[in-house]
N, C-alpha and C positions, 0 to 999 in steps of 0.2 A: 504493500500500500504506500509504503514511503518511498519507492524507486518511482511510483506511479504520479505522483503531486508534482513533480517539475514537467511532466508533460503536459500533465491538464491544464498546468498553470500557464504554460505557454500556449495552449490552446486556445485558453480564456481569451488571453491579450490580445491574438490574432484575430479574435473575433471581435472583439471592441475596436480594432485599429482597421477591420472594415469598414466602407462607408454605411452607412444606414438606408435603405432600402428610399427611394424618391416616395415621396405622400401623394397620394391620390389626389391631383389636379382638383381645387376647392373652385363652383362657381356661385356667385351674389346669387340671392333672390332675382336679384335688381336685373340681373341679367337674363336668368328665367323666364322673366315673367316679357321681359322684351320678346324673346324668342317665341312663347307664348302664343304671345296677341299678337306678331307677324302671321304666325301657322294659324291661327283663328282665322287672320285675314283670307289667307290663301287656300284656306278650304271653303271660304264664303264666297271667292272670286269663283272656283273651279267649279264648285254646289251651284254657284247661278245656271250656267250653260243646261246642266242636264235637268233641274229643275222647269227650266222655260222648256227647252226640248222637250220633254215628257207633256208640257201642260199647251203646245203651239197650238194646236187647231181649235182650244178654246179661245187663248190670245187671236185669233186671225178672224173668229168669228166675229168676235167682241168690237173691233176695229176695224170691221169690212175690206178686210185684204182678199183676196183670193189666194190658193192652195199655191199657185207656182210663186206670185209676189212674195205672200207672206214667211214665205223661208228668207227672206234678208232680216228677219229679225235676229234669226241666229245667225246668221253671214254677216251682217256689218256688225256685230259684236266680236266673234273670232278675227274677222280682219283686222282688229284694232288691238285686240290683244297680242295676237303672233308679231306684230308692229314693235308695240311698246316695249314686249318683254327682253328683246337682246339690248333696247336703250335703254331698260334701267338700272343697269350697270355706270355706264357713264353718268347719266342723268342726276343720279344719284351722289356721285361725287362732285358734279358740278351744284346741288342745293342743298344738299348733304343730307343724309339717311333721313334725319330725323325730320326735316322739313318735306320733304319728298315723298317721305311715305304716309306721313300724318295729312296730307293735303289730300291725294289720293286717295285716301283710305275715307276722309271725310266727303271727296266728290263720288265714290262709290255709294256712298251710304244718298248723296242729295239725289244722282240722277236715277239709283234702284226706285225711292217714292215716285221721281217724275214717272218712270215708265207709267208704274200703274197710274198713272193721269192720263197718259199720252189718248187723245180723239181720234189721231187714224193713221195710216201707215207713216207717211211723210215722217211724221211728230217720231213715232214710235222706233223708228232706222235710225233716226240722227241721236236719242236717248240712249240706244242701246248701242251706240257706237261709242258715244263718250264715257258710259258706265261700261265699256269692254277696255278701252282703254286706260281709265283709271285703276280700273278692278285688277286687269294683268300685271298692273307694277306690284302687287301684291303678293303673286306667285314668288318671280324671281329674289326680290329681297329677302322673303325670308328664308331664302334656301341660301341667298349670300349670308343673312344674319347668325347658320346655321354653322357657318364653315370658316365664318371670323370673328365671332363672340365664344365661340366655346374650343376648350380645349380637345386634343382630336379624343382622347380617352371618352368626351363627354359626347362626343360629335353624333356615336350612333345614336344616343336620345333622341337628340333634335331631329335628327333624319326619322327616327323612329312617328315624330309628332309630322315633320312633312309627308309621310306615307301616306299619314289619312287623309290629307287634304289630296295629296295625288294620285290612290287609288279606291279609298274609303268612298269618297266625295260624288266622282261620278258613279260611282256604285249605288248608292244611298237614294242621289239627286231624283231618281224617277220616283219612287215610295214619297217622299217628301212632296214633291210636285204634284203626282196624283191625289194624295188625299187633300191636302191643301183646292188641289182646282176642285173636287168632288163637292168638299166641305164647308167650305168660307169662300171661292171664288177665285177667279185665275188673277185678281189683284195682289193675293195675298204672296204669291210666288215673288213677287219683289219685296211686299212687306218684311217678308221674313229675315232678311238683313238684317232691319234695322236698330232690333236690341241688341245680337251680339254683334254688332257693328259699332253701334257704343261701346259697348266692353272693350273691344277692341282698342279703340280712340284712346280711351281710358288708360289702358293697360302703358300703350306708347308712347303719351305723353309723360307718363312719369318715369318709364323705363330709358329710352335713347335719352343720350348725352348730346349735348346741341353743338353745333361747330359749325364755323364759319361757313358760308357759303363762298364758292371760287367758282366765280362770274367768267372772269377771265380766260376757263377754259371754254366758254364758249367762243371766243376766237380762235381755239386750236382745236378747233374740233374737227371731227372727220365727216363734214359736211357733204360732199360728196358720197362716201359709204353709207351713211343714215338715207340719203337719198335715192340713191337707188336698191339698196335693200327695202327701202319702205314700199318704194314702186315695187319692186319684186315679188316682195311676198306678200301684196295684198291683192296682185295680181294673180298670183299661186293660188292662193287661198279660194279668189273668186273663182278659178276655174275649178278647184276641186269641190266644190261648194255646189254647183251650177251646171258641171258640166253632164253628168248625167239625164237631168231633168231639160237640158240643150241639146241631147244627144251628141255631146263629146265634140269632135270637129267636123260635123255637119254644122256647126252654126260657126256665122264669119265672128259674132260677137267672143266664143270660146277659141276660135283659131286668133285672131287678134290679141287677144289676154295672153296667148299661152307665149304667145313672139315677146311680149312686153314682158313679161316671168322669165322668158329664158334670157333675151337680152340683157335688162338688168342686172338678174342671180348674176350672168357671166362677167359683167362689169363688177358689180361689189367682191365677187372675190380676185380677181384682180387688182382693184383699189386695196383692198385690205393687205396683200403679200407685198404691195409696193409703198404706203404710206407711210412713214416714221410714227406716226401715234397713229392706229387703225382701230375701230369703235370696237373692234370685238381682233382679240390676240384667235386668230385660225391656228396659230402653228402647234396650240396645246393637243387638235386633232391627230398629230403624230405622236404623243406619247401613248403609249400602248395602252393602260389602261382607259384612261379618258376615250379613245379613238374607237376601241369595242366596247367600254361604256356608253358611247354616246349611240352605236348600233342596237344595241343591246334594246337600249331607251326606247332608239324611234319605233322598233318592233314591238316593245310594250305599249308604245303609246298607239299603235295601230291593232293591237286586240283588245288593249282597254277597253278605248273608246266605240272600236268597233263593234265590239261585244254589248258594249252598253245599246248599240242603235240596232244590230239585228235581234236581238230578245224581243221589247217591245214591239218592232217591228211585226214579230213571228206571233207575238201572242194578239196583239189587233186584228190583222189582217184574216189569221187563219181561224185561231180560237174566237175570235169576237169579242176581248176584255176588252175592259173599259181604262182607265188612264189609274184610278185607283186599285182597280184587279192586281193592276201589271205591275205596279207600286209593291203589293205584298209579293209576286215571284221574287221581283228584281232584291226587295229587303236580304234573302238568304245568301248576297252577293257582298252584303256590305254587312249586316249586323255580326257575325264571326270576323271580321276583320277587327271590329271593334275593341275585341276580346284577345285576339291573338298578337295583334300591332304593338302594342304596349307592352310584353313579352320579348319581340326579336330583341333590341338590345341587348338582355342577358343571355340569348343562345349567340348573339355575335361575340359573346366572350369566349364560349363553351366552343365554339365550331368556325372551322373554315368557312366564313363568310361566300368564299364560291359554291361549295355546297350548298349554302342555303340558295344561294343565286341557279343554281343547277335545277333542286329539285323544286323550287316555287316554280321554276319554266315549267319544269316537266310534268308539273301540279294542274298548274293552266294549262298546257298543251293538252291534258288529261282528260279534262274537263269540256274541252270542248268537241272531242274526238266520242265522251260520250253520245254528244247528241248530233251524230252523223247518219243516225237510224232512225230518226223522228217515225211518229205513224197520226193519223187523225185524232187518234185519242190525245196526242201528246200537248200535256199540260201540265199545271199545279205541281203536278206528286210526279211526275215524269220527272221536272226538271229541280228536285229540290238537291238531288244529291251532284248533278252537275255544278249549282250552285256553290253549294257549301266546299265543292273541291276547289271551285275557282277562288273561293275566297280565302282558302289557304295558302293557296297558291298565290297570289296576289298580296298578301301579307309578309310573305317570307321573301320576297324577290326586291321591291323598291327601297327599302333604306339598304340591305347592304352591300345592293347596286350601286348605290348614289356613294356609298361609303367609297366604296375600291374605285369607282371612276372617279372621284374626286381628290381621294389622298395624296398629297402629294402638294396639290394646286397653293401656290405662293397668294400671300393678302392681293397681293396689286392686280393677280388675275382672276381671282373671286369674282367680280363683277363678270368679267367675259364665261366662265366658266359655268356659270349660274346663268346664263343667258341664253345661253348656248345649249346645254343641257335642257331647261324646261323646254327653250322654243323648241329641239328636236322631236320632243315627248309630243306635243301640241300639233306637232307637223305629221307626226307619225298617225296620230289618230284622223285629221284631216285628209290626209291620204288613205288609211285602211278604210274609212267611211265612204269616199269617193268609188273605192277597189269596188268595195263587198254592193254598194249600188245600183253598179254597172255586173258584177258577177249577178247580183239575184235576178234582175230582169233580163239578162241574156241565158243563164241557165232554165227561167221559167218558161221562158219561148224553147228552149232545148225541149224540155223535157213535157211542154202541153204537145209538140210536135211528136216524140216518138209514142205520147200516149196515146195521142186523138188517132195515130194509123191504128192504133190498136184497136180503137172502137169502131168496129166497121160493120155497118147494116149486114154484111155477110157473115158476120158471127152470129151464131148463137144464142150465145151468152146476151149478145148487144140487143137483138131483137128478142128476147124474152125479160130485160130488165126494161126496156122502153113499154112491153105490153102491161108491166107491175106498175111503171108508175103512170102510164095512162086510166089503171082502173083506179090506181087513190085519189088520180086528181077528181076522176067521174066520181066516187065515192064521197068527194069531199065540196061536192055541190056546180062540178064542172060541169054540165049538160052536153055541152057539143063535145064530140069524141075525135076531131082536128085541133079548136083548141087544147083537149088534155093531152093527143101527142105532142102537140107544139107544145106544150110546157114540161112534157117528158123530155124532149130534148134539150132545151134547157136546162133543166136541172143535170142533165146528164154532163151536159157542157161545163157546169160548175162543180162539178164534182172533177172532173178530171181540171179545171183550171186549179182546185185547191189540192190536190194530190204534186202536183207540176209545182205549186207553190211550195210545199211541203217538202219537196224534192231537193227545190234548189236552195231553203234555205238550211236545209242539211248539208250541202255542198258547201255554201259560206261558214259552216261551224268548221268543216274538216278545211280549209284555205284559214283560219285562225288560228288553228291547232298546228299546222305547217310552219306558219308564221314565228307561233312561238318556237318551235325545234328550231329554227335558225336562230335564232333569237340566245337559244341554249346552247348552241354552235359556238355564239359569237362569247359567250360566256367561259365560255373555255379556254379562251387565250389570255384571260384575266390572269394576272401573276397576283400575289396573296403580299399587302403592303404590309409592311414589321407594324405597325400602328397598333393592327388590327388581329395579331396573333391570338389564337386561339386562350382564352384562358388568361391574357395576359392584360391588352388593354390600356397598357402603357405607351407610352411613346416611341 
């Protein structure tokens, strides 16, 4: 025992003459609560879109738009958002966070009231352009507030509270929207802002620290790249928005747009590789995580949002819900994320943040491959467990995507980074919406065509179901027995248009499910940042 005391004791010493382990990165309330009410913000900007979407055709009646017009209510909203959001990176340094975002966030809350005022389309396009542009500065900041206020150890929280607002949000938005237009009225789809819009106001007026405004870089600004990126992508925007319901480049209006998108896009990134200060740093597109983050991204933001527009789609058309019905499927898409979101942080301690990024794809991709076998019957209870997989799916995959695509990114690129990022997500859904449009009504014409050869007065089959439902129409007070075949044919006509329907919006779930396995591809080339080691958490 006494040969043993001078080792131990040297033991000891060696152990106190290590350094002591670094302390857990401490962050203010003060700082929280900023972060907070940005992410409150930015799931109240993303919750509008799907919210109106779900509730349009009672907005369009209300305001005497017709069905092709009154889709610029949601068009001149996204065009102005996809606009702002790469500018409020700069924007934001030139009036400073705190002015910038609290103004915006107050004309979100003023022109959400006007809508519900707005008398008729005119009024209501120009409302919903200003409140799309206001509302979008609220995304990108707080995804910048997210990756320069906090430290990286704390970073997946924050990501963790931007998940809901960017895949919660439009999840949710139709259930919200629905029973609100059902219940109180298609006004109240704006109302609904405006308490936790306050809060919001609240929260960031006490939270941000004020700092000078620098005016001055509006003379150094990348005047020309903010110019024709603005032309470009509102040009993009408008043809993917329109172009379907234009029948694509059959109209000189969508062939015109699309020269004006490409011209410009080709000019702003040119201007951007060549101007000493460029509104948005492109070259971060070559660092490997960011560059398949940012693929990664537009592929999720094109099944997101896609997935959010063929549901409803499928359950109106086919099943005949109402905006509330669709409201409770759509719920089992968002109310488990609610639950599980708040959770990823401590599994990004525990695991390979790509893993998670892996099998949240493969979750989604899952999910939507279940429902590539649709039948007439398919509804409610059909689609509960495709739901709930997608929403696990969809919970594990956006914060510690955002995490690995971002790590890395220095304060001074924050802003382009954050920019760059959402608008992709925003671009991606814009485009999968436009895809899956032009996919449903060319697959429905496929597949009403291989049906209808199938129904051929030479069949059998076909002239013995035309003589069944010539007797129910006779049965059911039809007298002339020409009128009840002519309405046997008819009906027969509608059954095979809803089978064709049914058809092809099964074809667009398996074209989402596609989507996302690239998507999981692109996931793969993701290298694993030290930040973010399993278990560790540290820096």
């Amino acid at each position: 025992m006494t040969a043993l005391r001078p080792t131990l004791n040297a033991a000891a010493s060696a152990d106190l003459s290590k350094p002591a382990a670094p302390a857990a990165p401490t962050v203010s309330a003060r700082t929280w609560i900023a972060v907070i009410g940005a992410n409150l913000g930015a799931f109240m900007a993303v919750l509008n879109i799907q919210i109106v979407n779900a509730s349009l055709a009672d907005v369009q009646g209300a305001i005497g738009a017709g069905i092709d017009d009154g889709g610029w209510i949601s068009t001149s909203y996204l065009i102005a958002e996809i606009i702002v959001i790469p500018l409020s990176g700069w924007l934001a340094q030139v009036f400073s966070v705190r002015k910038y975002l609290l103004v915006n966030a107050f004309l979100f809350l003023v022109f959400s009231a006007a809508c519900a005022l707005a008398q008729d389309l005119p009024q209501m396009i120009v409302l919903r352009a200003v409140q799309g542009f206001s509302g979008g500065v609220l995304i990108p900041l707080a995804f910048t507030l997210i990756i320069t206020l906090l430290p990286r150890a704390k970073q997946p929280i924050g990501l963790a509270l931007f998940a809901i607002s960017a895949t919660f949000a439009p999840a949710i938005g139709p259930t919200i929207g629905g029973y609100l237009t059902e219940n109180w009225g298609w006004q109240y789809i704006f109302y609904v802002n405006l308490v936790p819009g306050a809060i919001m106001i609240g929260m960031l007026y006490f939270s941000l620290d004020s700092s000078p405004m620098k005016l001055s870089l509006l003379r150094q600004g990348d005047w020309l790249g903010i110019i024709t990126m603005s032309i470009g992508l509102a040009a993009l925007q408008t043809v993917l928005e329109e172009g379907n319901k234009d029948d694509w480049f059959g109209s000189d209006f969508i062939v015109r747009l699309s020269v004006i998108a490409a011209v410009a896009l080709t000019a702003f990134l040119v201007i951007e590789f060549t101007v000493e200060k460029p509104l948005l740093n492109l070259r971060l597109l070559v660092r490997r995580n960011f560059g398949f983050g940012m693929l990664a991204n537009f592929l999720l933001g094109v099944a997101l949002y896609g997935s959010v527009f063929i549901l409803p789609q499928y359950l109106s058309r086919v099943q005949g819900y109402n905006s509330e019905q669709i409201g409770m499927v759509l719920a089992w898409t968002g109310l488990p994320q609610l639950v599980l979101i708040p959770l990823v942080p401590r599994l990004m301690q525990r695991l390979d943040p790509r893993i998670m990024i892996g099998v949240g794809f493969a979750l989604f991709a899952g999910s939507n491959f279940m429902n590539i076998f649709m039948t007439n019957d398919y509804g409610t209870d059909q689609l509960f467990w495709p739901n709930v997989v997608r929403a696990v799916g969809q919970a594990l995959v956006m914060a510690p995507l955002s995490a690995v695509a971002t790590a890395g990114i220095e304060a001074e690129n924050a802003g382009s980074a954050s920019g760059l990022f959402n608008m992709m997500r925003n671009l991606g859904g814009a485009v999968g919406i436009a895809i899956l449009q032009t996919v449903l009504t060319k697959r429905e014409q496929y597949h009403s065509n291989v049906l209808s050869s199938s129904v051929s007065m030479l069949e059998q089959a076909t002239r013995t179901r035309i003589d069944q439902l010539t007797q129910y129409f006779m049965s059911h007070g039809v007298a002339n027995q020409a009128d009840a075949t002519s309405r046997a044919l008819v009906a027969i006509g509608k059954i095979v248009q809803k089978q064709a329907f049914i058809l092809a919006f099964s074809d667009t779930f398996y074209l989402l499910g596609v989507a996302l396995i690239v998507a999981l591809a692109a996931g793969l080339f993701l290298k694993k940042p030290g930040h973010l080691a399993g278990g560790g958490g540290a820096h």
